[in-house]
N, C-alpha and C positions, 0 to 999 in steps of 0.2 A: 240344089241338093235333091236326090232322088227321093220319093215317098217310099218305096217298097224295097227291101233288099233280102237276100238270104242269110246275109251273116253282118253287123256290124262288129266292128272291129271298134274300141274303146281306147283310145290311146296312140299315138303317132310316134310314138320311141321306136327302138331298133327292137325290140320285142312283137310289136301291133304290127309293124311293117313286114317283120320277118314271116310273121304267124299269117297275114294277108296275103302275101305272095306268093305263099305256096299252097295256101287254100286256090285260089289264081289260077296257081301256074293247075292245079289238079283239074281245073273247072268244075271247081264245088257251088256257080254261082254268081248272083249279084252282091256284090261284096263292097261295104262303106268302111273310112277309117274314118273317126273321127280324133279334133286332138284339139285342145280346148284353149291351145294357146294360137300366138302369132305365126311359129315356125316348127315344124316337123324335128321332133328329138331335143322342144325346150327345157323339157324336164332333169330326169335322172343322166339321159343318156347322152347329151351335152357336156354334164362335170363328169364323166367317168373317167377315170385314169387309162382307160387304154389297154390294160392288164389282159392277157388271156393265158391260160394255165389250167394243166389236168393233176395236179398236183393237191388232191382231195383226201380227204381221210374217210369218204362214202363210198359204195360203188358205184352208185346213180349219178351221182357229180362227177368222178373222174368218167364213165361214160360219153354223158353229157357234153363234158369237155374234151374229147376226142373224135366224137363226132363233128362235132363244130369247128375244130383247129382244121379239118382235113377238109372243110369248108372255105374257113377263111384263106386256106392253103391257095384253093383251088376256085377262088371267088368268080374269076373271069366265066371259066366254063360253066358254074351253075344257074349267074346273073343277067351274064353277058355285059357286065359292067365291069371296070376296074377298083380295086382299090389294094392296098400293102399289107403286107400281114408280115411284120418283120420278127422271124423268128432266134430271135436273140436268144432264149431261153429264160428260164425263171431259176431265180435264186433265192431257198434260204436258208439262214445261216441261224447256227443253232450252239446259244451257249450253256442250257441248261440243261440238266442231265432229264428233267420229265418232258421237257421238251422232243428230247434226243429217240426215248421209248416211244414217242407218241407217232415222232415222222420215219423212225425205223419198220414200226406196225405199218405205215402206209403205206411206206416205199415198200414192203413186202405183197400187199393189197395193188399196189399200180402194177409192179413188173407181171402180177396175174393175170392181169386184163392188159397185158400186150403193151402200154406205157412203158416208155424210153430213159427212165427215172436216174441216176447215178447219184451216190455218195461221193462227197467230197470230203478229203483230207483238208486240214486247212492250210495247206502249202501249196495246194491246187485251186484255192479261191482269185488268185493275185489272177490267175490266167483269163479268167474270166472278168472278173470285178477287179481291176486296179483301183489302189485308194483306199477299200476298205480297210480300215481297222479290225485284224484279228486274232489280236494278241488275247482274248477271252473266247474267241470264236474254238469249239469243238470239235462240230461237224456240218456240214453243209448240204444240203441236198439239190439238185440241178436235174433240169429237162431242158434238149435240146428242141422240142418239137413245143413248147409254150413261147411266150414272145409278146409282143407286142401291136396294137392297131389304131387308127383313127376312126373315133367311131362315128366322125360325121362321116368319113369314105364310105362308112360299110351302111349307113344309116343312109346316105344316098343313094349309094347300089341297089338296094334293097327298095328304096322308095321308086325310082327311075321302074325300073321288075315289075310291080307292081302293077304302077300305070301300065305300061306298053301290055301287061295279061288282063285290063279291063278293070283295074280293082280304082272305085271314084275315092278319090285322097281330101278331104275338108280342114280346116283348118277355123281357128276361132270359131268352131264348134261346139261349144260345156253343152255336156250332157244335163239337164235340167230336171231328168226324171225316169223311170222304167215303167211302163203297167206290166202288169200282172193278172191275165184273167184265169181262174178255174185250175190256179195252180204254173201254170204256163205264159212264159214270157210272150209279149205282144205289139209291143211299141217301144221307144226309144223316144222320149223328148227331149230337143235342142234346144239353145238360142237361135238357130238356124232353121226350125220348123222340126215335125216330128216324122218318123221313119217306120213304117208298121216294118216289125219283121218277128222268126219264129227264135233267132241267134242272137246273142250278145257274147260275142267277146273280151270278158275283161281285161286287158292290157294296160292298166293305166297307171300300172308301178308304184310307187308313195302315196299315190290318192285309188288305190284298187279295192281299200276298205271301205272309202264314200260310195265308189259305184255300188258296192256288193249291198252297201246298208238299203239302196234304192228301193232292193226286193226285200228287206227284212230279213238279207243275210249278215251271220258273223264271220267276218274273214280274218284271219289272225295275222295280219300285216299292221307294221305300224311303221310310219316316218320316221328316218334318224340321221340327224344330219353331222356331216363331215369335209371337211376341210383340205383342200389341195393346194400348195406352194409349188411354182416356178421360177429357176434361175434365168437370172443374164447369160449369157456365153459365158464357158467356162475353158481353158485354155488346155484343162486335160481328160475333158470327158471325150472316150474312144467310143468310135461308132459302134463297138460290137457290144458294149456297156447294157447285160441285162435287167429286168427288172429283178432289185432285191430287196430282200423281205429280211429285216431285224426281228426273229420271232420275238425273243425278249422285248425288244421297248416299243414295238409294231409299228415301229416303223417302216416304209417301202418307198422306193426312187426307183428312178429309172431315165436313162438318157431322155431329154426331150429337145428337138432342135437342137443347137448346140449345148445349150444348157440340161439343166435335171428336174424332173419331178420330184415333189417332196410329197408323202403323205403320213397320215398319222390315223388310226380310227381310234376316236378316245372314247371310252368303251363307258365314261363315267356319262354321258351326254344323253339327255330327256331325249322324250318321243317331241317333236315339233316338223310344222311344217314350216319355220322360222330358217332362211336360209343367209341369216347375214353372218357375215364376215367377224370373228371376234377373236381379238387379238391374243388375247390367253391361247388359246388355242394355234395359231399362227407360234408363238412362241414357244409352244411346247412342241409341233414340227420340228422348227429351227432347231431344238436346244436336242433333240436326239439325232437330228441329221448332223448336226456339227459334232458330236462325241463320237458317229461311225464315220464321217468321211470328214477329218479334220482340212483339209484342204477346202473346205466351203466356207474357210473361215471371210472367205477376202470374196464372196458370192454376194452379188446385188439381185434382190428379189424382183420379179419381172411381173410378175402376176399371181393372184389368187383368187380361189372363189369357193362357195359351200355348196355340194348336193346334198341329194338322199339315198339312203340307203332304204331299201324296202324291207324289213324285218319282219322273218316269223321266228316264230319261238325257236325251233332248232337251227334256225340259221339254214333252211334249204327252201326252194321255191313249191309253189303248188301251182300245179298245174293239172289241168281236171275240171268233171262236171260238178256245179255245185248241188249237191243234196236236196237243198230246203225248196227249188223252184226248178219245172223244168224249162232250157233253154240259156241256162248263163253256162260259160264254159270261163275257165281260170286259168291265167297263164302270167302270174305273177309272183314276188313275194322273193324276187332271188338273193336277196340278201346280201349286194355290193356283186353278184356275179352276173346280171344281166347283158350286160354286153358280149363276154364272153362265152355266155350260153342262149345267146339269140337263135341262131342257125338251127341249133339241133332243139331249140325251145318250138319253135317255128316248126319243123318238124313233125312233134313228135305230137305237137298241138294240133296238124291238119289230118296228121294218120287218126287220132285217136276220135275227131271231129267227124271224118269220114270213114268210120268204122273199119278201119285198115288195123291189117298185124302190126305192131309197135316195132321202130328202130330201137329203141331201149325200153327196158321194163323200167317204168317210172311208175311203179303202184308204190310206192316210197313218200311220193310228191301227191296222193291223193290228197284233196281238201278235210274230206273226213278224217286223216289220222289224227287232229288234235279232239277232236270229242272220242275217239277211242281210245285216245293214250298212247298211240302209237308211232311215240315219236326215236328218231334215232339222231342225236346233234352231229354236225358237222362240224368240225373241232381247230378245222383249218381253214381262217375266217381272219379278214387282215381288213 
């Protein structure tokens, strides 16, 4: 592992890779990832559901997520690697009248900012999502340009990128330590030896509050874990089977292989970094997937497992210099949207590094707005 670098990079997710490769591709430098486990994206960005959608009730998120869809669109040309971005679209279905106020204000806010957003009747859902149940359902809201990914495809892409622009990729790396001289970041300690450099990138998602604490920062992210269920083969899920979203019971699926995704975020669930498997939870999945798609009644479960979610107080990412030390830079905290806001996360992280005009005004996502009060929630949070 190299002694000196320009910028370390804190984390091996589809976030650190993303944000690496195009510091890289800029030639901002000697650039290190580090990532504390065995394999590249063992964290958050391995249990992701795969989700990507501009379907946001902010404007910096649906931004964010337009930027990046037209990314993941166009993966080959930007990478030079492949990977699928199946743009199924995103569903949800809406039966309660505050609900109904809240994604009509959005859908009013997306189609502003150039989003492909549509209302649905609920007679026009069958066309999309067969199976659901919608004898309660109201109204529905659909994007044709959200969809679906693999985010170990895009988390390899991204990684492959990477290497071939010079950027050294580590692995069983933990970071051990930060200095701090004279206000000013200086060194990086490993398990792997230490790293003078003037940059730290924190990328390191669910644990991006340990790094920050290294320097005697407060970073408002905290671990939240949640829960994903997959089916066997199921004899009537069609290929075009978007992701949908039960605003009411929050629940979300979506085709997977031939079978379906199950998820739930149970909004009642501590801060831990505890990612076992618990079956209450697993049962409470099951028991609202089966009241919207009764046909899962006769579904054999294939698999489960628990991530993290990275939470800040409003449910939106920070991304930014940190205040209290100079030389840590933040590009964390997305709140279950990581994945799908890697690309334009990645971005908007190397303009803002490299003193460049911003793809998006993300002064929204500053680190500072929670000591000024400055917060705006994102409302549309699954």
């Amino acid at each position: 592992m190299r002694q000196t670098a320009d910028a370390v990079v804190i984390g091996g997710g589809i976030i650190g890779m993303a944000t690496a490769f195009y510091l890289a591709r800029e030639k901002f430098g000697n650039i290190v990832v580090l990532e504390k486990e065995r394999f590249f994206g063992s964290g958050s960005t391995s249990k992701a559901a795969g989700g990507i959608r501009a379907q946001f009730t902010t404007k910096v998120n649906i931004e964010m997520s337009m930027l990046a869809e037209k990314i993941f669109a166009n993966f080959k040309e930007e990478t030079g690697h492949d990977a699928l971005y199946d743009q199924v679209g995103y569903m949800f279905l809406l039966s309660r009248d505050k609900d109904i106020e809240l994604f009509r204000k959005a859908y009013e806010l997306q189609l502003s900012l150039g989003l492909k957003a549509e209302l649905l009747e609920p007679g026009q859902i069958g066309k999309y999502a067969p199976h659901v149940r919608i004898d309660d359902i109201k109204l529905a809201t659909f994007c044709h340009d959200d969809g679906l990914g693999d985010p170990a495809e895009f988390l390899s892409g991204y990684e492959h990128a990477a290497r071939e622009h010079g950027v050294e990729l580590n692995v069983e790396a933990d970071v051990t330590g930060i200095d701090v001289e004279s206000g000013k970041i200086t060194r990086v300690r490993t398990s792997k030896g230490d790293i003078a450099t003037p940059l730290v990138v924190n990328a390191a998602g669910a644990w991006s509050g340990l790094i920050a604490k290294m320097v005697g920062a407060d970073l408002k992210v905290k671990p939240y874990p949640r829960q994903c269920v997959t089916t066997a083969e199921l004899d009537f899920m069609e290929p075009y089977f978007p992701m949908v979203v039960d605003v009411a019971s929050g629940l979300y699926c979506h085709k997977e292989s031939k079978g379906i995704l199950l998820g739930w975020a149970n909004k009642d669930s501590e801060s831990t970094f505890d990612c076992s498997i618990l079956p209450d939870y697993t049962d409470g999945i099951l028991e609202r997937a089966l009241d919207r798609i009764p046909q899962l009644e006769t579904a054999e479960v294939a698999n489960q497992w628990t991530g993290l979610y990275e939470t800040t107080p409003d449910h939106r990412a920070v991304i930014g210099w940190e205040p209290s030390v100079e030389g840590m830079f933040h590009v964390t905290g997305f709140s279950g949207h990581g994945f799908m806001h890697a690309p334009s996360a990645g971005i908007v992280s190397m303009e803002m590094i490299m003193g460049r005009k911003l793809s998006i005004d993300i002064s929204d996502l500053s680190p500072e707005r929670f000591s000024k009060g400055e917060l705006v929630e994102e409302q549309n949070v699954i």
